[in-house]
MARGUKE-766776 format. One record per residue (C-alpha): residue in one letter; x, y, z. Coordinates in nm, 3 decimals, decimal comma. Each point is the difference from the previous one (the first is absolute). Example, Ala and Ser with C-alpha at 12.3 -4.5 7.8 and 13.67 -1.06 7.14 Angstrom:
// residues 2
<resn = a	east = 1,230	north = -0,450	up = 0,780>
<resn = s	east = 0,137	north = 0,344	up = -0,066>
//
This chain:
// residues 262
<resn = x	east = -1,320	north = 2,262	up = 3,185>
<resn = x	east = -0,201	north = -0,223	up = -0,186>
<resn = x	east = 0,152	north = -0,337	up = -0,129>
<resn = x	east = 0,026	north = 0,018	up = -0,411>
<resn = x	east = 0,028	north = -0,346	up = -0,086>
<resn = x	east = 0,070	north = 0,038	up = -0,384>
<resn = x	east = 0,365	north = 0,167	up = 0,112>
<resn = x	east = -0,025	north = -0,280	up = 0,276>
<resn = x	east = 0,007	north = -0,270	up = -0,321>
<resn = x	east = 0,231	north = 0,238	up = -0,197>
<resn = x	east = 0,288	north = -0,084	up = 0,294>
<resn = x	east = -0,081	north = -0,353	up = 0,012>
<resn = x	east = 0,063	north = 0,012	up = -0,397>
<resn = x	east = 0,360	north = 0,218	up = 0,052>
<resn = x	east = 0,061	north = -0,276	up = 0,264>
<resn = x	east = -0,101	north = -0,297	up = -0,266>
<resn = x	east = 0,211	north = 0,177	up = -0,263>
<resn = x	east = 0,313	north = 0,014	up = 0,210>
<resn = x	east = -0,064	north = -0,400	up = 0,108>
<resn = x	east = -0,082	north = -0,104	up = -0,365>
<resn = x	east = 0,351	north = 0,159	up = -0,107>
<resn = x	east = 0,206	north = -0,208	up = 0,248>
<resn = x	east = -0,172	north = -0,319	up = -0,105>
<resn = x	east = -0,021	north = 0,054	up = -0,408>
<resn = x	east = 0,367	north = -0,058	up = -0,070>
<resn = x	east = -0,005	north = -0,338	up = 0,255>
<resn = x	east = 0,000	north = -0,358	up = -0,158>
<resn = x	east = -0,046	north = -0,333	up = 0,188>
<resn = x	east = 0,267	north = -0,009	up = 0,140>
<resn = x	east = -0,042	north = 0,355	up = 0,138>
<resn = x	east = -0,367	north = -0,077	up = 0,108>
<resn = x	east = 0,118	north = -0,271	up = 0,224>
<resn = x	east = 0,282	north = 0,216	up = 0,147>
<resn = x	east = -0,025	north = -0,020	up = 0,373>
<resn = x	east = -0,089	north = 0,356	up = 0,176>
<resn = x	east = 0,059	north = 0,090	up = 0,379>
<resn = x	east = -0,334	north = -0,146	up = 0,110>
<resn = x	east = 0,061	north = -0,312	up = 0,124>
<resn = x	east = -0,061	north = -0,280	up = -0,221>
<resn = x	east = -0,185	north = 0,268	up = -0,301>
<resn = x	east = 0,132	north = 0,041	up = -0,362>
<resn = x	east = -0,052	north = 0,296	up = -0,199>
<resn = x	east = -0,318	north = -0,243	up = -0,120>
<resn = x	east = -0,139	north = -0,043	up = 0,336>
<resn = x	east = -0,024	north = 0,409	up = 0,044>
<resn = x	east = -0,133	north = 0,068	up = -0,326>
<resn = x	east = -0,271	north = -0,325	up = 0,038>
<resn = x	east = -0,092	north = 0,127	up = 0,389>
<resn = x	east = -0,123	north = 0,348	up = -0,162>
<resn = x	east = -0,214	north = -0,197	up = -0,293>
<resn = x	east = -0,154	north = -0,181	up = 0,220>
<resn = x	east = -0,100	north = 0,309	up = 0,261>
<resn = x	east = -0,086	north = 0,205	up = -0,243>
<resn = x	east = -0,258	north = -0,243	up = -0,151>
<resn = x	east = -0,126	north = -0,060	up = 0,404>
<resn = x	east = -0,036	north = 0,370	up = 0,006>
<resn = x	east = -0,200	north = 0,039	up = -0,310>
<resn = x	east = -0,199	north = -0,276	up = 0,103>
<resn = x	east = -0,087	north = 0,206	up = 0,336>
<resn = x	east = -0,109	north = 0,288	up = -0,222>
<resn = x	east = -0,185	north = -0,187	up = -0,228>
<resn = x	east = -0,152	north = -0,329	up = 0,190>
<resn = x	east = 0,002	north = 0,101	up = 0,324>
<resn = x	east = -0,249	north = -0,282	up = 0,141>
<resn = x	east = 0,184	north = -0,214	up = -0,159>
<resn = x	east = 0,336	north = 0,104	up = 0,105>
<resn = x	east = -0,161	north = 0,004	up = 0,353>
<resn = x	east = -0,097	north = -0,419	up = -0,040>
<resn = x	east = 0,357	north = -0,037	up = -0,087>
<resn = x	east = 0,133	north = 0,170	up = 0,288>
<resn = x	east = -0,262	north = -0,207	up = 0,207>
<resn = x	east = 0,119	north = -0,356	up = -0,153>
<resn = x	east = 0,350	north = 0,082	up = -0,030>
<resn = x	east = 0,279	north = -0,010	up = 0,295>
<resn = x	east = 0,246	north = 0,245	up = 0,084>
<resn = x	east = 0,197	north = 0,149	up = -0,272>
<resn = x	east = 0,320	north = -0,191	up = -0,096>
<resn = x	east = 0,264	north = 0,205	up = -0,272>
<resn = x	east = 0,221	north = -0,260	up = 0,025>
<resn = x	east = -0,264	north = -0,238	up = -0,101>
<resn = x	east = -0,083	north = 0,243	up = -0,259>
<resn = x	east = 0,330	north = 0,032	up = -0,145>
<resn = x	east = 0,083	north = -0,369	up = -0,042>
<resn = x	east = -0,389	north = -0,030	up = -0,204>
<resn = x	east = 0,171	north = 0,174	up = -0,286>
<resn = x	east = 0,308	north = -0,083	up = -0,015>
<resn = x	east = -0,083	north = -0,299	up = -0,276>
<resn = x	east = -0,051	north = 0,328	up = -0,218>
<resn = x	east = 0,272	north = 0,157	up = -0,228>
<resn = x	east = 0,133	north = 0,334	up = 0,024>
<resn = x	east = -0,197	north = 0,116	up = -0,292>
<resn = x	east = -0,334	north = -0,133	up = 0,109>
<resn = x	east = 0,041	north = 0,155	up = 0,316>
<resn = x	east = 0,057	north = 0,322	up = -0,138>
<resn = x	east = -0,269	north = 0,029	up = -0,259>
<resn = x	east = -0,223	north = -0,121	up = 0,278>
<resn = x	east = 0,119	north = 0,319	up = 0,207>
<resn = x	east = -0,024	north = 0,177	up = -0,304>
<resn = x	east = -0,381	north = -0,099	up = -0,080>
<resn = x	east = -0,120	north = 0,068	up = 0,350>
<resn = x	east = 0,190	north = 0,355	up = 0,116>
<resn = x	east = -0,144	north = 0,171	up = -0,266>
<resn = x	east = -0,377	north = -0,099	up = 0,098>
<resn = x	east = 0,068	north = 0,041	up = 0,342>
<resn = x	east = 0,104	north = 0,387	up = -0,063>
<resn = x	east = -0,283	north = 0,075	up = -0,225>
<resn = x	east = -0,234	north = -0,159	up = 0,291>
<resn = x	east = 0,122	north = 0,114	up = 0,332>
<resn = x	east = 0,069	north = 0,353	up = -0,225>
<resn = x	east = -0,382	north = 0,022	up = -0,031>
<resn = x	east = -0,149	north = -0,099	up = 0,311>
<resn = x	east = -0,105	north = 0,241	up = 0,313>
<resn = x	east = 0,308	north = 0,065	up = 0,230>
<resn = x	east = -0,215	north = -0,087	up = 0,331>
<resn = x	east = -0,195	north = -0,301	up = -0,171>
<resn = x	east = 0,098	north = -0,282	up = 0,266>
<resn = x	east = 0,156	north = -0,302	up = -0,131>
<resn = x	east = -0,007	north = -0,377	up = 0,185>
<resn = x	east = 0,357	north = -0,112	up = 0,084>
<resn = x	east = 0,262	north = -0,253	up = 0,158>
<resn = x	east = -0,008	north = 0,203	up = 0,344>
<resn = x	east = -0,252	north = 0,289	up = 0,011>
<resn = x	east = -0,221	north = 0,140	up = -0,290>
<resn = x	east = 0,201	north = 0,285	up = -0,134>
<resn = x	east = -0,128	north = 0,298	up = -0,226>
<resn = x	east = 0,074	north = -0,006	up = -0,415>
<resn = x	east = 0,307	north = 0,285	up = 0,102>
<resn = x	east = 0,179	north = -0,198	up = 0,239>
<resn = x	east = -0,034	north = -0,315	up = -0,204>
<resn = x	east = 0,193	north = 0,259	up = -0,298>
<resn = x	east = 0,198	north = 0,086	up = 0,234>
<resn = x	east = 0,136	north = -0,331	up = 0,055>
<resn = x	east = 0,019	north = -0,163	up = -0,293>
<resn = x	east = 0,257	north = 0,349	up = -0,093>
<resn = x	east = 0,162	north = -0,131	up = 0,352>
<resn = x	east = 0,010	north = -0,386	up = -0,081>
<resn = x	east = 0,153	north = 0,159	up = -0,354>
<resn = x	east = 0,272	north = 0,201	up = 0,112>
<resn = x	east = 0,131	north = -0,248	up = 0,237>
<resn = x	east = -0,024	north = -0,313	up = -0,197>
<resn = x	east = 0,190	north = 0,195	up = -0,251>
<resn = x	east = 0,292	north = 0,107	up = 0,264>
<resn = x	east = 0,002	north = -0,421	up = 0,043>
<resn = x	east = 0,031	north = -0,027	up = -0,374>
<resn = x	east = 0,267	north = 0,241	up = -0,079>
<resn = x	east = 0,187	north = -0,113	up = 0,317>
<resn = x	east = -0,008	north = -0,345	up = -0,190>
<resn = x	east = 0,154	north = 0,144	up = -0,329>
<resn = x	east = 0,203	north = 0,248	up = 0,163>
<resn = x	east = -0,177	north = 0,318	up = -0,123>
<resn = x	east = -0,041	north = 0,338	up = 0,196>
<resn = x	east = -0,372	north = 0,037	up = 0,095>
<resn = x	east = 0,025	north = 0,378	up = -0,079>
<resn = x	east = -0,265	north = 0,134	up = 0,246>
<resn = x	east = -0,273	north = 0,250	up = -0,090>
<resn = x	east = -0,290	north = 0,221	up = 0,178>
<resn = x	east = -0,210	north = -0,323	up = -0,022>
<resn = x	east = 0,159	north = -0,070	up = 0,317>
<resn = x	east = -0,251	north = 0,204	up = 0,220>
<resn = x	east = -0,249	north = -0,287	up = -0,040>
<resn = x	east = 0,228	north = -0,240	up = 0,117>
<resn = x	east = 0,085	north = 0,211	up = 0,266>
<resn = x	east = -0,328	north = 0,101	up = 0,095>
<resn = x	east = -0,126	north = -0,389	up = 0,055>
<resn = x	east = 0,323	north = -0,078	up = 0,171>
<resn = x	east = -0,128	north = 0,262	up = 0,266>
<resn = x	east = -0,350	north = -0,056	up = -0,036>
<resn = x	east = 0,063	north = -0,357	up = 0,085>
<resn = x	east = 0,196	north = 0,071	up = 0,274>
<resn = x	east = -0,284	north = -0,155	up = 0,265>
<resn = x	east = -0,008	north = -0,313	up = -0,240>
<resn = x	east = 0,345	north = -0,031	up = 0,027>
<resn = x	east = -0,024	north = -0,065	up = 0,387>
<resn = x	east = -0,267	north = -0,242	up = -0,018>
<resn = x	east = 0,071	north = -0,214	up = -0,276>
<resn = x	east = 0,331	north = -0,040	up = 0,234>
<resn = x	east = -0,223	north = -0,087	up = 0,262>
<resn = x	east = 0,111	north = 0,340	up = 0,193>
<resn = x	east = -0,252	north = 0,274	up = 0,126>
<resn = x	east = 0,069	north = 0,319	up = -0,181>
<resn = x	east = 0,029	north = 0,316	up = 0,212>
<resn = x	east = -0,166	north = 0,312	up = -0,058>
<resn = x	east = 0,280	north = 0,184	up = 0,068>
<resn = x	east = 0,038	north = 0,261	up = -0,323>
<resn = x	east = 0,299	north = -0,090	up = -0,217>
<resn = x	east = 0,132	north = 0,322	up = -0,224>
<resn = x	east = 0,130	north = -0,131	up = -0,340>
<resn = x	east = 0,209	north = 0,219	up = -0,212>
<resn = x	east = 0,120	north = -0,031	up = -0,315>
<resn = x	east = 0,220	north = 0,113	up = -0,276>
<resn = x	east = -0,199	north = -0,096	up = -0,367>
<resn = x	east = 0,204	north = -0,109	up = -0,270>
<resn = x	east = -0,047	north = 0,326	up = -0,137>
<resn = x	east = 0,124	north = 0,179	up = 0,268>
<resn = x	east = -0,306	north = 0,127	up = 0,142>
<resn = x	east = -0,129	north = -0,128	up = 0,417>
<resn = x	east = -0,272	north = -0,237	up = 0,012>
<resn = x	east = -0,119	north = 0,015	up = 0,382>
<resn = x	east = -0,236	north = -0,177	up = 0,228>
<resn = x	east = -0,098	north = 0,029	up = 0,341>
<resn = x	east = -0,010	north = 0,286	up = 0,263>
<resn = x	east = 0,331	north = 0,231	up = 0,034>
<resn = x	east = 0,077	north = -0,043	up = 0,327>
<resn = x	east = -0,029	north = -0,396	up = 0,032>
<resn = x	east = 0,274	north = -0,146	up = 0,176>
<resn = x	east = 0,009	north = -0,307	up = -0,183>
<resn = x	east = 0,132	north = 0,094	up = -0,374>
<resn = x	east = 0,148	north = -0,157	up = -0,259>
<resn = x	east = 0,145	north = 0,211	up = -0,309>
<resn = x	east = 0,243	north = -0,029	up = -0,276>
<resn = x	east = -0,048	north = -0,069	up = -0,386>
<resn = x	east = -0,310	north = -0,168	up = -0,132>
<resn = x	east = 0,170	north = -0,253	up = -0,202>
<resn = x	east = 0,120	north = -0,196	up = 0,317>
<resn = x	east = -0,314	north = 0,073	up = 0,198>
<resn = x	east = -0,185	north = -0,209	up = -0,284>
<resn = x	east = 0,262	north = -0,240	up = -0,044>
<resn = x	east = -0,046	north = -0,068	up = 0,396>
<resn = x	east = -0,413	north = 0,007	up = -0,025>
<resn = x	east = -0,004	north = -0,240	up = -0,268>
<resn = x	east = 0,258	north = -0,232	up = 0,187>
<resn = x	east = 0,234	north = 0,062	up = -0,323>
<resn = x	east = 0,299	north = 0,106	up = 0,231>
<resn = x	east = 0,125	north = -0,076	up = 0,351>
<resn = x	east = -0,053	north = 0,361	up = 0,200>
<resn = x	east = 0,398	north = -0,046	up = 0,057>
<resn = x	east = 0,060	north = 0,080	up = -0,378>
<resn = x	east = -0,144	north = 0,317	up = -0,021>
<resn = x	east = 0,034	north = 0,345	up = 0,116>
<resn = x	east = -0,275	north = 0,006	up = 0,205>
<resn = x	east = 0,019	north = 0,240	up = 0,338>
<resn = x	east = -0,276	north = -0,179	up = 0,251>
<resn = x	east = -0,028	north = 0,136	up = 0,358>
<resn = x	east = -0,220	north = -0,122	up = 0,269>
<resn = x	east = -0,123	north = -0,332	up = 0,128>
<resn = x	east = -0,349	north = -0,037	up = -0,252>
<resn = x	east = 0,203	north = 0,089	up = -0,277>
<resn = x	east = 0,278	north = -0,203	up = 0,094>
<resn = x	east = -0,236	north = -0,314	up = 0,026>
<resn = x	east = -0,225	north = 0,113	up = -0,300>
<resn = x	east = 0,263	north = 0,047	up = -0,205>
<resn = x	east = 0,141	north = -0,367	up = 0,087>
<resn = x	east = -0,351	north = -0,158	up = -0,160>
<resn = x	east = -0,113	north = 0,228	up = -0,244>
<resn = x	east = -0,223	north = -0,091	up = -0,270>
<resn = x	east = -0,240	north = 0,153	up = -0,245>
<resn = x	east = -0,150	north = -0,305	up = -0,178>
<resn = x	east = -0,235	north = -0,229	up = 0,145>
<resn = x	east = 0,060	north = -0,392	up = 0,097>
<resn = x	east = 0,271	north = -0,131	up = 0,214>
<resn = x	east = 0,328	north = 0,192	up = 0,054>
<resn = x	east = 0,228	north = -0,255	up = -0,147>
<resn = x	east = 0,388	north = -0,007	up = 0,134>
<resn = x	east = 0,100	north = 0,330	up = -0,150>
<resn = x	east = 0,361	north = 0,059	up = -0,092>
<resn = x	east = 0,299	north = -0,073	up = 0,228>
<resn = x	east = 0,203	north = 0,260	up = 0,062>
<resn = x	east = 0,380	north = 0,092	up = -0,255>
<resn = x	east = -0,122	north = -0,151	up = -0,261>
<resn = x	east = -0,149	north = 0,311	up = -0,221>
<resn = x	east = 0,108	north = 0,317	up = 0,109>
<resn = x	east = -0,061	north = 0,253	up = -0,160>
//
């Protein structure tokens, strides 16, 4: 099934929407309101998607030049990122968000799904770059809402999330420093909506299953596997499942264990 990338954009919009309404009724005080990653405010989140989403447009739009950057610069610091914006307001921080989201979904809404785009680890096409910036959305947002104690209501927009988290699965080992197996790993399911999202062959041995909510929450290192209802059985699952991640860059500490169940 081909890749439509204008309903692509249309979920990253939904998933922009649902963001934008946590953060309109916040003031300062509210911006600078701790969240459950360590050492982020609700500012750091919302500043850490401005500033990929202008690196991403500048991979669609200046690639060579967005190559020479990648060849110049060092490894890719969000920490460092963070604390280079934190000098800005609330406000300025938002409008900024608010200037470059809207370009970035009229852009990446009009490009070819396969056209191959330059990258922090490997080039990656114009869809998965969508993709991820819906990802990088959605779980930003459950950071925010955690912050200002908000359910994160979840919606069929979580297949793409899902679908990195097991796409990445071979990333996951080796950005752990861990050689992935090839051993088949069945993923199952249950969509917000009710329907099953699967992946994988039927009779794998290594599974992991329960709703999609937690299996995103534990992809995007937004929950400790502890706190959810995840079933996982077998060894590769077992370990996969301990370092899962579907966005590039290091893994980061994750979350400990009790302190967010769900």
């Amino acid at each position: 099934m081909a890749v439509d990338m204008r309903t692509l954009a249309g979920d990253l919009a939904a998933e922009t929407a649902d963001l934008r309404a946590l953060l309109i009724p916040l003031d300062e005080a509210g911006w600078r309101r701790a969240t459950p990653a360590s050492g982020w405010t609700v500012l750091d989140q919302v500043a850490h998607l401005a500033h990929f989403d202008e690196a991403t447009l500048r991979a669609v739009t200046e690639p060579d030049a967005f190559r020479a950057d990648l060849e110049r610069g060092g490894p890719v610091d969000p920490d460092a990122i963070a604390a280079s914006y934190r000098r800005r307001s609330g406000a300025e921080v938002f409008a900024w968000f608010d200037e470059v989201r809207p370009r970035l979904i009229d852009v990446l809404g009009g490009v070819e799904p396969g056209l191959r785009l330059p990258w922090y680890g490997p080039p990656m096409s114009a869809a998965s770059a969508l993709t991820a910036r819906i990802m990088e959305t959605w779980a930003h947002g459950q950071d925010v809402a955690d912050a200002v104690g908000v359910q994160h209501a979840p919606s069929g927009r979580l297949r793409h999330v899902a679908h990195l988290g097991v796409a990445a699965r071979p990333f996951s080992f080796s950005v752990n420093g861990r050689e992935s197996s090839a051993t088949p790993v069945r993923v199952e399911l249950t969509a917000p909506g009710g329907e099953s999202w699967t992946w994988g062959p039927e009779d794998a041995e290594n599974c992991v299953s329960g709703p999609a909510l937690d299996f995103c929450l534990v992809v995007t290192r937004r929950r400790h596997r502890d706190d959810t209802a995840l079933q996982i059985r077998g060894p590769v699952a077992d370990e996969w499942m301990t370092i899962a991640q579907a966005y590039a860059g290091s893994p980061g500490p994750g979350r400990e264990p009790g302190n967010q169940r769900r």
